[in-house]
C-alpha positions as a Markdown table, in Angstrom:
| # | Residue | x | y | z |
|---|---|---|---|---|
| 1 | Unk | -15.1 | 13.8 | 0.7 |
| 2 | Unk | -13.4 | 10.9 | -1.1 |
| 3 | Unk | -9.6 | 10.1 | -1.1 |
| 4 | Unk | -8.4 | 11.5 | -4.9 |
| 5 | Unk | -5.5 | 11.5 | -6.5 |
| 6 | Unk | -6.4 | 13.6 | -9.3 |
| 7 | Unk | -4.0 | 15.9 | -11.0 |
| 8 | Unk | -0.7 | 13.5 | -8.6 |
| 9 | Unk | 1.7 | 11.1 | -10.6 |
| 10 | Unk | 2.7 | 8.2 | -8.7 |
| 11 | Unk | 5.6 | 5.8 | -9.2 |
| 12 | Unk | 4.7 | 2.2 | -8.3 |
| 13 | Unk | 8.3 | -0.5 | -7.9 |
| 14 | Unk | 7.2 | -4.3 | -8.3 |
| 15 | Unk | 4.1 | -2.8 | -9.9 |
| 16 | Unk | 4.1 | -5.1 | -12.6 |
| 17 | Unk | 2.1 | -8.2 | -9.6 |
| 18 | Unk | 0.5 | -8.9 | -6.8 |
| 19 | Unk | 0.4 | -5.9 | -4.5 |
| 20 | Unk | 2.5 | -3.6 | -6.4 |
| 21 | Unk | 0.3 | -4.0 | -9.2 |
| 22 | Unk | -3.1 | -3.8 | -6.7 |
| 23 | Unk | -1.9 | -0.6 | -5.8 |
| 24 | Unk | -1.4 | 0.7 | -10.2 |
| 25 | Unk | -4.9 | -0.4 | -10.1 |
| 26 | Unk | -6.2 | 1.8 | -7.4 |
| 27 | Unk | -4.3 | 5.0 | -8.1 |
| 28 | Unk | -4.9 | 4.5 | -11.5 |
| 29 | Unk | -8.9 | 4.4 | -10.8 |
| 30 | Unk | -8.9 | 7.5 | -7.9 |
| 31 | Unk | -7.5 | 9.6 | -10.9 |
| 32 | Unk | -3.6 | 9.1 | -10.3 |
| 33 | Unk | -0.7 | 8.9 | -13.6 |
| 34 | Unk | 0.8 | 5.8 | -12.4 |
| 35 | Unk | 4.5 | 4.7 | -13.7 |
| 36 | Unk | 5.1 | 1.3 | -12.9 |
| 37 | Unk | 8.9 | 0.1 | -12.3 |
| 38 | Unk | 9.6 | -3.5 | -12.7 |
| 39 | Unk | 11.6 | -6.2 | -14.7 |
| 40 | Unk | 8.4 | -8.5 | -15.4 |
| 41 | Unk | 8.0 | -7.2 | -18.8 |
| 42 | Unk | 5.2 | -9.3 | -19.8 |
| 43 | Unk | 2.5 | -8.4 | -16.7 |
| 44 | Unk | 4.1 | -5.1 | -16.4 |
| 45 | Unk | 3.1 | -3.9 | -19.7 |
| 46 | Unk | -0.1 | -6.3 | -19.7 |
| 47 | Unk | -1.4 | -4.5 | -17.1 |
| 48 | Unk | -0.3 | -1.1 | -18.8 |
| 49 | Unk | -2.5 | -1.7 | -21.7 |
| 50 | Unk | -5.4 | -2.8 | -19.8 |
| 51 | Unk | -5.6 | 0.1 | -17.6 |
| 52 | Unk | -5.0 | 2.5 | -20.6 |
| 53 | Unk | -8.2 | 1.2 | -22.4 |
| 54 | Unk | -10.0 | 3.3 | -19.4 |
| 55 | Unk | -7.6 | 6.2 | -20.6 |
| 56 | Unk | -4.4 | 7.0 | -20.8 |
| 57 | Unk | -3.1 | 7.1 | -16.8 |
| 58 | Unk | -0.4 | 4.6 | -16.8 |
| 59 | Unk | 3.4 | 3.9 | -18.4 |
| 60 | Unk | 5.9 | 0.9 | -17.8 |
| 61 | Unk | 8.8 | 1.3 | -17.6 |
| 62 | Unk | 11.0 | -2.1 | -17.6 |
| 63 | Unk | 13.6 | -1.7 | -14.6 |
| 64 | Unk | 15.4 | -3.9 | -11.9 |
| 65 | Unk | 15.5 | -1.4 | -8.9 |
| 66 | Unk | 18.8 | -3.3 | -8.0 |
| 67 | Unk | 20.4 | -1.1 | -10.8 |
| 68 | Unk | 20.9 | 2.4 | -9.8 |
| 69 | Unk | 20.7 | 4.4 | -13.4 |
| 70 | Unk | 17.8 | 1.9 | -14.3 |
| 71 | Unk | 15.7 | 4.0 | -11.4 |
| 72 | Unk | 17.3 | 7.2 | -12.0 |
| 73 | Unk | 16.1 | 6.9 | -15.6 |
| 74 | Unk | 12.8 | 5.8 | -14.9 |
| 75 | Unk | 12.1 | 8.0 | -12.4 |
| 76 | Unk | 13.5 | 11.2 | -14.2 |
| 77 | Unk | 11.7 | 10.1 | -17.5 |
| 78 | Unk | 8.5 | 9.9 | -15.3 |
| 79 | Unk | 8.4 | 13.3 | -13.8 |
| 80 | Unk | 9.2 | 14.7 | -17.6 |
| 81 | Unk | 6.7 | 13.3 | -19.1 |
| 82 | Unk | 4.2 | 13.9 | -16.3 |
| 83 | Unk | 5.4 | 17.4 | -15.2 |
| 84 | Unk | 6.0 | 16.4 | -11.7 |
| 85 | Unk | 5.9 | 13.6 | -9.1 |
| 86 | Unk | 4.4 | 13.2 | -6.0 |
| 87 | Unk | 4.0 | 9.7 | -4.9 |
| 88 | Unk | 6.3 | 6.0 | -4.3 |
| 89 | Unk | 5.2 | 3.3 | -3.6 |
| 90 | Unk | 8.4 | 0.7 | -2.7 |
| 91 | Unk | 6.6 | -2.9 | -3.5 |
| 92 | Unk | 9.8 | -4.5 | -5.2 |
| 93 | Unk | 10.5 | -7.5 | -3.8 |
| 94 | Unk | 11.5 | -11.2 | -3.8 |
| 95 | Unk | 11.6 | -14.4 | -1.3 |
| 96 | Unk | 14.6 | -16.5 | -0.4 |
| 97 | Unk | 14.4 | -19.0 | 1.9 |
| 98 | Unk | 17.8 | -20.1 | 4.1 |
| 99 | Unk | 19.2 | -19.2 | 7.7 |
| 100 | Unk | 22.3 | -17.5 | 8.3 |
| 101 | Unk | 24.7 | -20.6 | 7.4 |
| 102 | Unk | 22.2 | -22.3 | 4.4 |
| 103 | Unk | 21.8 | -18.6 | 2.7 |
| 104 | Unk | 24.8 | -18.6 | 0.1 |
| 105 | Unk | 26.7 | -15.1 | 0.0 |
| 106 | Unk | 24.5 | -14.6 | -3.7 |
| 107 | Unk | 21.0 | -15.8 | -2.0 |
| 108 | Unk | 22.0 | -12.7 | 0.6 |
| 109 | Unk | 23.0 | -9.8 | -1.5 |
| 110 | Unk | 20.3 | -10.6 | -4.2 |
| 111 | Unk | 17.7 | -10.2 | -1.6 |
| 112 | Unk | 19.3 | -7.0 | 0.1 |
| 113 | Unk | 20.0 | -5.5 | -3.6 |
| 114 | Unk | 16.4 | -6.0 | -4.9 |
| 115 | Unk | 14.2 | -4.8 | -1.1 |
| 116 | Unk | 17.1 | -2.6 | 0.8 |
| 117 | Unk | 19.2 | -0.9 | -2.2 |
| 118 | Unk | 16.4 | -1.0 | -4.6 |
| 119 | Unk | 14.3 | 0.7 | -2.0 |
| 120 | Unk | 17.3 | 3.6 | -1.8 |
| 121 | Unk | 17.6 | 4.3 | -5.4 |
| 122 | Unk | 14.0 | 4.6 | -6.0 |
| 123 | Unk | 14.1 | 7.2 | -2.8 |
| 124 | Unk | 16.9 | 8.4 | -3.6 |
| 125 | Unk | 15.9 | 9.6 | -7.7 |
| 126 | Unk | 12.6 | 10.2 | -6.6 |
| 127 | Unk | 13.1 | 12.5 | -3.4 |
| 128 | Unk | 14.2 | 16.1 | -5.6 |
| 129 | Unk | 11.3 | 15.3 | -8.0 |
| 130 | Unk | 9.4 | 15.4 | -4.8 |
| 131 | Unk | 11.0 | 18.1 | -3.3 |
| 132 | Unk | 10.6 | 20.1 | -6.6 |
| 133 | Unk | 6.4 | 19.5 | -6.4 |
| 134 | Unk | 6.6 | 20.8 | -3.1 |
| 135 | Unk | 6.4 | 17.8 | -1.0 |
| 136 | Unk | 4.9 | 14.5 | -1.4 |
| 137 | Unk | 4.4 | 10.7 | 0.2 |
| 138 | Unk | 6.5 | 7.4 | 0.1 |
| 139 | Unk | 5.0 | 4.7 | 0.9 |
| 140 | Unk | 7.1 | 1.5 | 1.5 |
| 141 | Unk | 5.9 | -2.2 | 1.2 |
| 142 | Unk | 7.4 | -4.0 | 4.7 |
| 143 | Unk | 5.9 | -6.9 | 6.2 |
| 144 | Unk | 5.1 | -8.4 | 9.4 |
| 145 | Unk | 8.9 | -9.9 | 9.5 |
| 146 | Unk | 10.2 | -5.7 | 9.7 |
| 147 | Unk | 9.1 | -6.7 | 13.2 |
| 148 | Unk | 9.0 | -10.2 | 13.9 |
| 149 | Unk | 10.3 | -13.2 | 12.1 |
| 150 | Unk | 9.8 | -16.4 | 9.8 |
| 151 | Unk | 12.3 | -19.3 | 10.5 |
| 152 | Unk | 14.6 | -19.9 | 7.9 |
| 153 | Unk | 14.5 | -16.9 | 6.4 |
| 154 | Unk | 17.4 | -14.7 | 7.5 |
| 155 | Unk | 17.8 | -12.8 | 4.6 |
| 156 | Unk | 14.2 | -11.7 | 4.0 |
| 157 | Unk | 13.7 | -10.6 | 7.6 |
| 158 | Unk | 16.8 | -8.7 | 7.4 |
| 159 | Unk | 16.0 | -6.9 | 4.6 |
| 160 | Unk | 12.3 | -6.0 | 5.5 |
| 161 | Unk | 13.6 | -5.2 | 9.2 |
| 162 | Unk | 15.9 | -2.5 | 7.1 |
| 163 | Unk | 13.1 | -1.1 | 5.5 |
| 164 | Unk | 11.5 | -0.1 | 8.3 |
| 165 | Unk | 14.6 | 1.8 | 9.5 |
| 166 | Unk | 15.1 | 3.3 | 6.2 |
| 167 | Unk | 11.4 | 4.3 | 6.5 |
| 168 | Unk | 12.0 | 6.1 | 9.9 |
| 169 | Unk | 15.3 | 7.8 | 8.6 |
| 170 | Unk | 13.2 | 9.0 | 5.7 |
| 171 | Unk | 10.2 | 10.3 | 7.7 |
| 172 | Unk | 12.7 | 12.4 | 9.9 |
| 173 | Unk | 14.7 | 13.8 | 7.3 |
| 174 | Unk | 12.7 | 15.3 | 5.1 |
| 175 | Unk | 9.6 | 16.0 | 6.9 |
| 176 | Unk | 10.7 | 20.0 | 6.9 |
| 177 | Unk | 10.5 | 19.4 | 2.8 |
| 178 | Unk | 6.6 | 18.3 | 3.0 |
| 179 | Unk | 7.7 | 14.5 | 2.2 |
| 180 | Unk | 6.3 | 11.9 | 4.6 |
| 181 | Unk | 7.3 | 8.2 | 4.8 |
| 182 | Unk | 5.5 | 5.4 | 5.7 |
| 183 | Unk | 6.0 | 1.5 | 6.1 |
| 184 | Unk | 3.1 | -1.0 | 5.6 |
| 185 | Unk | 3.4 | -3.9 | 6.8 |
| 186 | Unk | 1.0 | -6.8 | 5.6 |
| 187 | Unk | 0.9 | -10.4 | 6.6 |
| 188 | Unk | 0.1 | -13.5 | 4.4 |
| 189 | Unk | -1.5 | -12.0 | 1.1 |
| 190 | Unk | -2.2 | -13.8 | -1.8 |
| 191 | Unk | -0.3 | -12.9 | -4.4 |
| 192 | Unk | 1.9 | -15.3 | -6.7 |
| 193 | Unk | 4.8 | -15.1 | -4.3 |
| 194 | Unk | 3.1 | -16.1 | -1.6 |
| 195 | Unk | 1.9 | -19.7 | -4.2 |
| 196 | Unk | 5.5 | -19.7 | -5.3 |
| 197 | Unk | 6.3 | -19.7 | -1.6 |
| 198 | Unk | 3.7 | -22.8 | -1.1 |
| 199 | Unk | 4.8 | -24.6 | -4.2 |
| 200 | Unk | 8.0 | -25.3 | -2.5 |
| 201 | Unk | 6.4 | -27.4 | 0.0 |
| 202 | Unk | 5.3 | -31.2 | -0.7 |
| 203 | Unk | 2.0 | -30.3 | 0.2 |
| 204 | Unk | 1.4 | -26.6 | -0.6 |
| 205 | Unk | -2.1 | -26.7 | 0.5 |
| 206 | Unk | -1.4 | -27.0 | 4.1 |
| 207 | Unk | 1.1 | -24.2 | 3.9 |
| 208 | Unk | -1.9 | -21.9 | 2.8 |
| 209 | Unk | -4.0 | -23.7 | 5.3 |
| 210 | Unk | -1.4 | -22.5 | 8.1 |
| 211 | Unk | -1.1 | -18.9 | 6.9 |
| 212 | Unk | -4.6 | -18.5 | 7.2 |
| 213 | Unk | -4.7 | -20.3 | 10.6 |
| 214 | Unk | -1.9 | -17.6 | 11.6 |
| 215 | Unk | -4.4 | -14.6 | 11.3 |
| 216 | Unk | -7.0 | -14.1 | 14.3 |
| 217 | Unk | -8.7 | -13.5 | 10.8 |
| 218 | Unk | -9.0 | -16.9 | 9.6 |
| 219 | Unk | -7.7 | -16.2 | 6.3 |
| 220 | Unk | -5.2 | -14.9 | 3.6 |
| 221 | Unk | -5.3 | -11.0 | 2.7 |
| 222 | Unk | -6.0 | -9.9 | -0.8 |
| 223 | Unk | -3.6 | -7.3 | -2.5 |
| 224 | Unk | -6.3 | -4.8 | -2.9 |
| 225 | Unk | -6.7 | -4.6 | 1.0 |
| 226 | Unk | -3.2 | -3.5 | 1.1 |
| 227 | Unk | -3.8 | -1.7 | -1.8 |
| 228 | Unk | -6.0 | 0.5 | 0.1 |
| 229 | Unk | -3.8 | 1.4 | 3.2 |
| 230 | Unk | -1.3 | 2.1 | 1.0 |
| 231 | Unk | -3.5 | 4.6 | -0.4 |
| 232 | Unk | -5.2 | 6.1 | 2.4 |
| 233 | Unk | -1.1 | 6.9 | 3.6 |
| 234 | Unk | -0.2 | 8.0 | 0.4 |
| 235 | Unk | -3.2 | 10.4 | 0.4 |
| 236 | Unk | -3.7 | 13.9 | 1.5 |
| 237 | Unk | -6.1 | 12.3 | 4.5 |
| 238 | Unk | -2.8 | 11.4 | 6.4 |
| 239 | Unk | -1.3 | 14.6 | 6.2 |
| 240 | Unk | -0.1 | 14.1 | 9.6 |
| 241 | Unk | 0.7 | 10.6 | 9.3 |
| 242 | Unk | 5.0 | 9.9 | 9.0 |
| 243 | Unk | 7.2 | 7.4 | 10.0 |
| 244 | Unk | 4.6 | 4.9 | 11.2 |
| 245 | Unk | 4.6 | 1.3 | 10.6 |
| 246 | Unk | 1.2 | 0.5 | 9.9 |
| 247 | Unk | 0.4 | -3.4 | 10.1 |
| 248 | Unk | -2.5 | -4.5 | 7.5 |
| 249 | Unk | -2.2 | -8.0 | 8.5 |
| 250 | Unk | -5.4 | -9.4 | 9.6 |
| 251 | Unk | -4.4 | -9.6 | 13.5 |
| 252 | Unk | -1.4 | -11.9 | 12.9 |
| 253 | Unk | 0.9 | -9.6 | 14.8 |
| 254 | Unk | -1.3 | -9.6 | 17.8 |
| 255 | Unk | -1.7 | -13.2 | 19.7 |
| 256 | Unk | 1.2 | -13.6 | 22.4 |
| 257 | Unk | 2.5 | -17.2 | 21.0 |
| 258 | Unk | 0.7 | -17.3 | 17.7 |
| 259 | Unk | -2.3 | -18.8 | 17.4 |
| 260 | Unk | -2.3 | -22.5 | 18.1 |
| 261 | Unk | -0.8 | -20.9 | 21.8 |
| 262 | Unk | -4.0 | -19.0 | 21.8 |
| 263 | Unk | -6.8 | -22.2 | 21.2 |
| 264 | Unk | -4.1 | -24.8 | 23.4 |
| 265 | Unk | -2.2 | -22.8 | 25.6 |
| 266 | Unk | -3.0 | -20.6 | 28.6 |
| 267 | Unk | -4.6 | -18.4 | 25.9 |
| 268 | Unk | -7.3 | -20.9 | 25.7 |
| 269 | Unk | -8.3 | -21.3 | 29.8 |
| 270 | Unk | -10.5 | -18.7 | 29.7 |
| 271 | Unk | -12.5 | -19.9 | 26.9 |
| 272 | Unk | -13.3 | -23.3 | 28.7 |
């Protein structure tokens, strides 16, 4: 038995890239109609066209989830011209760097708007179409800062801490309407945020160098390995699975004072 999604429409945020758009792929190919909400118009409707030369199983629909009606629209239009809806997938996001007195009042509500209030509209206008199918899944894209933290980063942390509440708060209440809720939380994946990220470095080489050094791993994740969790907890198989914070991040969440404390600190005595 194989996870399907034949005969379920999905809605994908930030499905236009990198994760978002790993996950269009893979509902798209275990028999899904995906919609994919984002404001990258050029690789959102790229990606569109190329999936719809396999057959017709995907839409874009241009959108910043930081506008309420822009998600109510989408996500009403969707469920028309599918007949239902049964899936989201939260992946909208962006990456600010600045602690609590560098972060300028803009930097902080841009990255709450687009990861904690884009995250309740597209719950929020998707939940009755949901409802109306008779239950379904929503999946939301965290990370490993919804439960730890990256320095200099106070706004991003913030808001993927939040989404792991609003994840909980989901899960409990509207588990008595069939609809789970589900956070995942990947580590360093490579996707063009994560090179924006190491662009901004002198020497962006060793920044990927020390992501992958920060996974017990060795190495970077690839968006179709998140892809894939996102699936299996979108899927029928975890019919029992709600309000979990499922971390797909290579092991990175794991070694007591990262790794370097692990190969030079008391981590390391044993090994010798």
């Amino acid at each position: 038995m194989n996870i399907t999604f034949k005969d379920k429409v999905a809605i994908v945020t930030g499905g236009a890239t990198g994760i978002g758009a790993a996950v269009v792929e893979l509902l798209c190919k275990l028999g899904a109609r995906v919609a994919i909400l984002d404001r990258d118009q050029e690789h959102g409707q790229r990606l569109a066209e190329r999936l719809n030369e396999q057959g017709e199983c995907v839409s874009f629909y241009p959108c910043d989830v930081a506008d309420a009606e822009s998600v109510h629209t989408a996500a009403d239009t969707t469920a028309q011209r599918y007949g239902a809806l049964h899936v989201l997938v939260h992946s909208a996001g962006i990456q600010r760097y600045g602690d609590v007195v560098s972060t300028t009042l803009d930097v902080w509500h841009e990255v709450q708007r687009v990861h904690v209030d884009g995250c309740f509209h597209a719950v929020r206008y998707a939940v009755p179409h949901l409802m109306k199918a008779g239950g379904g899944s929503v999946v939301i894209v965290g990370s490993v800062q919804s439960m730890a933290a990256v320095g200099d980063s106070a706004a991003y942390v913030t808001a993927k801490h939040a989404l792991l509440g609003l994840t909980r708060s989901i899960a409990l209440d509207y588990a008595r309407h069939g609809i789970r809720a589900n956070c995942v939380m990947p580590g360093a994946v490579d996707t063009p945020m994560l090179r924006w990220a190491a662009s901004l470095s002198p020497d962006p080489e060793a920044v990927l160098e020390g992501c992958r050094h920060a996974h017990p791993m060795g190495r970077i994740g690839r968006p179709e390995e998140i892809a894939r969790a996102i699936a299996f907890l979108a899927s029928d198989w975890a019919s029992f699975v709600t309000g979990a914070a499922l971390a797909v991040d290579g092991g990175m969440l794991v070694p007591a004072g990262g790794m370097s404390f692990q190969e030079t600190g008391t981590g390391s005595v044993g090994k010798q």
